[in-house]
C-alpha positions in Angstrom: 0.0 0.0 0.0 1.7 3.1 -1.1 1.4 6.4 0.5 1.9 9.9 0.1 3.3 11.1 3.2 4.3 14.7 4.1 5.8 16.1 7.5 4.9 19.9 7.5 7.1 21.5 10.3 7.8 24.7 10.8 11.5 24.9 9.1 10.9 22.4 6.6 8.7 20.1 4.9 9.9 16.2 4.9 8.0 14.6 1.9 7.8 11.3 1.0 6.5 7.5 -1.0 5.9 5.5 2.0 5.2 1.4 1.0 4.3 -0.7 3.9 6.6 1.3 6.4 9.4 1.7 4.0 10.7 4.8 2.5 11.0 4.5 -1.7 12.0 8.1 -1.9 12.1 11.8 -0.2 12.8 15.1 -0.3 12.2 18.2 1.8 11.5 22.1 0.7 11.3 24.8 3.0 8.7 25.4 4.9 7.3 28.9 4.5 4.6 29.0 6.9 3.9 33.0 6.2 2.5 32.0 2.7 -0.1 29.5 4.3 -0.9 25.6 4.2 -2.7 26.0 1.1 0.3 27.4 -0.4 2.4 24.7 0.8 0.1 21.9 -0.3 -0.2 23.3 -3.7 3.5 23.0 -3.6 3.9 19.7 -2.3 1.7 18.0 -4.9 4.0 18.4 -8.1 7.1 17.3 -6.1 4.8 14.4 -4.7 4.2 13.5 -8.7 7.8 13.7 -9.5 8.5 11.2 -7.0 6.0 8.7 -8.1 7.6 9.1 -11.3 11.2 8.4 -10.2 10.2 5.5 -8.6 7.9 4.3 -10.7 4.5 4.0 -9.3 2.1 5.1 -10.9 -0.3 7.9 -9.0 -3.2 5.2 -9.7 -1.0 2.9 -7.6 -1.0 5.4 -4.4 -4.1 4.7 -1.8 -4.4 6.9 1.0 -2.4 10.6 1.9 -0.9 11.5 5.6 0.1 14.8 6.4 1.5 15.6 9.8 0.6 18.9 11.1 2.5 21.3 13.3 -1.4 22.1 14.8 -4.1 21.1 16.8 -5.9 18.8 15.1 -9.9 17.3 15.7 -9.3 13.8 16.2 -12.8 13.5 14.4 -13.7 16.1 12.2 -10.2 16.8 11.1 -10.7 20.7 11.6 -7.7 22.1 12.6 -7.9 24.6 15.3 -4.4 26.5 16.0 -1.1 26.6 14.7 1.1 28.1 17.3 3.4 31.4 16.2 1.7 32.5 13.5 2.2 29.3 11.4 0.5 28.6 8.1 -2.3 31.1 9.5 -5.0 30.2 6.7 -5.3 27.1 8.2 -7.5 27.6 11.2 -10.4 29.0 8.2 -9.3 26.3 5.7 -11.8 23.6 4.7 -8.9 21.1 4.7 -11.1 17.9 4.7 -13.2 19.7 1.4 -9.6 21.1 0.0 -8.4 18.2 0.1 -10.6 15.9 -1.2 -11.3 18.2 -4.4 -7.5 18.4 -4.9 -6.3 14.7 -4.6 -9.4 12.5 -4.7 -7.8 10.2 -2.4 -8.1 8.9 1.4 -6.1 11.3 3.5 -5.5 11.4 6.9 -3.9 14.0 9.3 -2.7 14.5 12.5 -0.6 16.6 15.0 2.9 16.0 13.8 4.1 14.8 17.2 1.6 12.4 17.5 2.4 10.8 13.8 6.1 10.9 15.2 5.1 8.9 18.1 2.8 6.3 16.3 6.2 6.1 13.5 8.4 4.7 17.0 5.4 2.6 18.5 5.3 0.5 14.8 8.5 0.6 13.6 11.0 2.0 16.5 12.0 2.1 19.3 8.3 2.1 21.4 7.6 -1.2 20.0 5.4 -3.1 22.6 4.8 -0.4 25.1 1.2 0.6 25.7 1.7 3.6 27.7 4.4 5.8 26.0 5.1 10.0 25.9 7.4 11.7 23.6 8.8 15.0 23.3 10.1 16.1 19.5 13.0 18.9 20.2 12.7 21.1 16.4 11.6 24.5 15.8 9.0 24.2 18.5 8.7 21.0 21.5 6.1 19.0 20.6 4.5 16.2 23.0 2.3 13.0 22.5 1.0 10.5 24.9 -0.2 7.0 24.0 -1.7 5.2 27.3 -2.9 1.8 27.7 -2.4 1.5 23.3 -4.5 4.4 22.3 -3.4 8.1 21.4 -4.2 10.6 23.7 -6.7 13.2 21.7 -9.4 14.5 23.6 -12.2 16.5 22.6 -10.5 18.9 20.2 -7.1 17.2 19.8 -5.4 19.1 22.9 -4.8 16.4 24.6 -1.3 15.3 25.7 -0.1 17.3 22.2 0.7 20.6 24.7 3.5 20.2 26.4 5.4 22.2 24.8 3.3 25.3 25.8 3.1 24.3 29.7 4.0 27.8 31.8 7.4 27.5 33.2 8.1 30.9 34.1 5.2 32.7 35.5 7.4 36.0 34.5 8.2 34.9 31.1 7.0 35.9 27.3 4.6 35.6 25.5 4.1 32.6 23.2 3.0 32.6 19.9 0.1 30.4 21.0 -1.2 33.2 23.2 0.2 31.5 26.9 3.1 33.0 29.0 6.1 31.2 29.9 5.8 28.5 27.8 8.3 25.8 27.5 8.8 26.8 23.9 9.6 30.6 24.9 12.5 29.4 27.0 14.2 26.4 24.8 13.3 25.7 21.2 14.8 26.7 18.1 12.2 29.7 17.0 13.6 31.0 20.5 17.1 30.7 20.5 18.8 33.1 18.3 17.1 35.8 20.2 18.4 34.4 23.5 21.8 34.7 21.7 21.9 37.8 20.5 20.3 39.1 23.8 23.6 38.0 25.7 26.1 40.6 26.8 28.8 37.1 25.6 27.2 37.2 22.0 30.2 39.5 20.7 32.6 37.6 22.7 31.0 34.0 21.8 31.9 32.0 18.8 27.9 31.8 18.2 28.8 35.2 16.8 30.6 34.1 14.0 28.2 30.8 13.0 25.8 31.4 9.9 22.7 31.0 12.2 22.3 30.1 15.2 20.9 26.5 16.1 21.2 24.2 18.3 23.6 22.5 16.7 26.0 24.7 16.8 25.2 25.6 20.6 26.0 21.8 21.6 29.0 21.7 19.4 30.4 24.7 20.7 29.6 23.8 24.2 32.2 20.9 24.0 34.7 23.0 23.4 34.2 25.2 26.1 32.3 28.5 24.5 30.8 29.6 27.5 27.9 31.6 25.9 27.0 28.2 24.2 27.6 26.3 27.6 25.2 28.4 28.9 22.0 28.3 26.4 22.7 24.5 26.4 22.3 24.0 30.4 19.3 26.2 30.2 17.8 24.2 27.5 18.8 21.3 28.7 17.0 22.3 32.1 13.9 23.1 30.4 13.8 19.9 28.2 13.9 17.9 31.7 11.3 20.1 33.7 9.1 19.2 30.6 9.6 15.5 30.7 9.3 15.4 34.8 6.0 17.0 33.5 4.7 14.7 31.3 5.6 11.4 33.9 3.8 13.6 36.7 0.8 13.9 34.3 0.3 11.0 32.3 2.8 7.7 34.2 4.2 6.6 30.9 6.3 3.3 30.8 8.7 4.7 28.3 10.0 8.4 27.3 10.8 8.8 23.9 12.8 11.7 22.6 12.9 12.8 19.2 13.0 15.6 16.6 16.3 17.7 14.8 17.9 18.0 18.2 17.6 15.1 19.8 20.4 14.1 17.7 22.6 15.6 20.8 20.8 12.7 23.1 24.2 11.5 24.1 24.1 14.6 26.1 20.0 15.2 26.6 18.7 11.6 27.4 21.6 11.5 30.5 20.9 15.2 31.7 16.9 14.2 31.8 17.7 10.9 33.5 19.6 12.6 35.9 17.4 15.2 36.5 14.3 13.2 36.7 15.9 10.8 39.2 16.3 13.7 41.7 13.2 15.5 40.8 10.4 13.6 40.1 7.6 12.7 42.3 7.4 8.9 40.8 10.6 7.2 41.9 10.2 3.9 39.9 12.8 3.9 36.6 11.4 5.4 33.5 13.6 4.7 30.6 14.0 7.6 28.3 15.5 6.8 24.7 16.3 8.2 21.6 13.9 8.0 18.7 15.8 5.0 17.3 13.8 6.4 13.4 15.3 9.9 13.9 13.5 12.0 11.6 12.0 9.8 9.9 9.3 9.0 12.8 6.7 11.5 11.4 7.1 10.4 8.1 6.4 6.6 8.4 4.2 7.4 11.4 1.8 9.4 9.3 2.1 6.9 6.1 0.8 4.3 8.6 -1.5 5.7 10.6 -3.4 6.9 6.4 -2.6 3.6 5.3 -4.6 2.2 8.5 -7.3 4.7 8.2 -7.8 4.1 4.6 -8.0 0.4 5.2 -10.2 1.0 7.8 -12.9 3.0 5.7 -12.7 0.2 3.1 
């Protein structure tokens, strides 16, 4: 069962052929939310057809489409009702399920992007098995999901365990760009973090200065080597990453932690801070493992090709 899969983030957009959990073919594009979802769909379609054509399926041959949101997302209707900071902000008013439908005349299926990364490591990585697992993607925003006792967590509008990211941590902080104060995302998450750079009275003094941007990539790299602007924004990050997953074990008891997104490729560092941290912190003091997303980024992708693939099936 071939899919069309695309993981619409906030940087970039991960597209994709998904066939029975495996990748044929990808390719990612910028983002530009400004422009709107419509914009980027209309943009993602072509590159989708050029794929099908490199690997030769035929566009007959795909059955169902998954597109992972960076939103809040009706588990039901489909309606999508926020995208935090000013994201793709035609989307709230868009008829997606109508849009779609009259654009592709295909199954599709879509879902909070953290929550098709979550259901991509419960299939295929490193989740398999557990029944009551959380994650927490690290990219231009922290995104949560929670799985307990096998199902997703959704709620009534699709809130539900897909928050975390915009918990209040600093009753004194800023405001977010989903309307809340002292969110997690307003102290550690890539949208954030040049700001929190160039703020510094180390910025001119910092070898942050002299990088092309300023990511988190560079601030762990630079943090080995002693840059003590860097060494800074990392231990505050690095803080805030572990008061969010204390968090989510307070709220929700999950068996297994899962951490994934762009950053989490510094988990040699991240998943032994949390550990540490949650071990001296955390009201439940029963072990909960916390690993790595063994599909890297690739967990939204396959996660959303299988959950349209299921859905499709299902409305057979």
């Amino acid at each position: 069962m071939a899919v069309w899969a695309a993981d619409i983030g906030g940087t970039a957009i991960k597209l994709a052929i998904v066939d029975r959990g495996r990748i044929l073919l990808t390719r990612e594009i910028a983002a530009l939310p400004g422009d709107g979802l419509r914009h980027a769909m209309n943009r993602i379609a072509p590159i989708w057809q050029e794929l099908c054509q490199q690997t030769a399926i035929a566009e007959s041959d795909i059955t169902a489409i998954g597109i992972a949101l960076p939103a809040i997302v009706a588990p039901e209707s489909g309606k999508i009702w926020a995208v935090p900071g000013g994201k793709f902000p035609d989307a709230p008013t868009l008829k997606f399920a109508a849009w779609i439908d009259n654009k592709f005349r295909k199954p599709a299926y879509w879902c909070n992007d953290a929550h098709a990364a979550l259901a991509g490591e419960i299939k295929y990585g490193v989740a398999r098995r557990a029944k009551n697992v959380g994650m927490i993607t690290l990219g231009t925003g922290v995104g949560t999901a929670i799985v307990l006792r096998g199902r997703h967590l959704t709620g009534t509008h699709g809130l539900a365990g897909n928050a975390g990211g915009h918990n209040t941590i600093d009753a004194g902080g800023g405001r977010c760009g989903c309307g809340n104060i002292g969110c997690v995302e307003t102290q550690a998450s890539s949208w954030v973090l040049p700001a929190q750079a160039a703020d510094s009275p180390l910025f001119s003094q910092s070898a942050l200065a002299a990088e092309a941007s300023v990511t988190y990539e560079a601030v762990f790299r630079l943090a080995r080597k002693g840059d003590f602007l860097a060494r800074q924004l990392r231990a505050h990050a690095l803080k805030t990453w572990a008061i969010t997953a204390t968090t989510l074990i307070h709220n929700y008891d999950p068996e297994l932690l899962v951490i994934g997104g762009k950053i989490a490729r510094s988990a040699d560092v991240i998943v032994p801070f949390m550990q540490k941290f949650i071990r001296a912190h955390c009201w439940a003091k029963w072990n909960v493992p916390i690993r790595p997303a063994a599909l890297g980024n690739e967990a939204g992708i396959r996660g959303i090709a299988y959950l349209a693939a299921k859905d499709a099936k299902r409305s057979r």
